[in-house]
N, C-alpha and C positions, 0 to 999 in steps of 0.2 A: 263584159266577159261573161255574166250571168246569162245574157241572151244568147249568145253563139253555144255553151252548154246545153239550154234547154230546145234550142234549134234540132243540133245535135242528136239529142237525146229522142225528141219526137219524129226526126226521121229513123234512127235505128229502130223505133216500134213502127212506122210507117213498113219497112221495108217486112220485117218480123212477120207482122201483120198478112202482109201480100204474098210471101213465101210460105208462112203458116196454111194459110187457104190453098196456094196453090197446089202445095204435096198436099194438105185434106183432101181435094175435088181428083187430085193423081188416084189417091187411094180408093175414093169411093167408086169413081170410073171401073178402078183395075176389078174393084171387089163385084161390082151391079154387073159392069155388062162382061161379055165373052172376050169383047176385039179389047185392041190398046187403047191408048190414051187418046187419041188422032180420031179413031175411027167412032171409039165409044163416045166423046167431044158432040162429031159429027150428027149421032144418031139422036143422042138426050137431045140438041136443039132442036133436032128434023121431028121430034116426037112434041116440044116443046115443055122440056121437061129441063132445060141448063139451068135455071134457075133457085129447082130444087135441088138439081148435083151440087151445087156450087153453094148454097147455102150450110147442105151436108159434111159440105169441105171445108166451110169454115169453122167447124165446130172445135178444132182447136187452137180457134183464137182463143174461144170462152177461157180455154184451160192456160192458156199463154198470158191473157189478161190477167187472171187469179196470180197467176206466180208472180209476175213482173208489180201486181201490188202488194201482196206477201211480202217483195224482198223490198219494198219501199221506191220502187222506179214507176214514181206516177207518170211523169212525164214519158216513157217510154210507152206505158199501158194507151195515154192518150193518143201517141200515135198507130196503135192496133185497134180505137175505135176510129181516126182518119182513114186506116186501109180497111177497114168495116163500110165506111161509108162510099168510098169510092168502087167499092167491092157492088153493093148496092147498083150504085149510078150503074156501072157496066152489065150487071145484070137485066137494068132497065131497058139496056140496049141490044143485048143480044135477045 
């Protein structure tokens, strides 16, 4: 029972995690370049620059982390450092 809890629980920060980044890298886009999301995406890579938007965008995992150990949800925290790493990996690739 304890392992389906902590299963659980590292996927809801897995997901947190990944949505946290993705509205950050939304914002940074809206805020850096002129166009939308779509086109300003398009331009940071072509310039090769996605990797700094997107690490930009994750800046509120940092603050998502903090609170999630504040309130004692480690195991939640540890899944917003799994969608840090995976966050990684993909930046490797694009």
């Amino acid at each position: 029972m304890e392992t389906m809890i902590s299963k659980k629980d590292i996927f809801i920060g897995l997901i947190i995690g990944l949505l946290g980044a993705f509205i950050g890298t939304f914002f940074a886009l809206q805020f850096f370049t002129k166009q939308g999301f779509i086109e300003g995406f398009r331009i940071m890579r072509q310039a090769g620059m996605i990797g700094k938007v997107i690490t930009l965008g994750s800046v509120p995992n940092l603050i998502l982390f903090f609170i999630l150990l504040k309130k004692n949800k480690d195991l939640m925290a540890r899944g917003i450092i799994l969608a840090m790493f995976i966050l990684v990996i993909i930046t490797l690739f694009l």
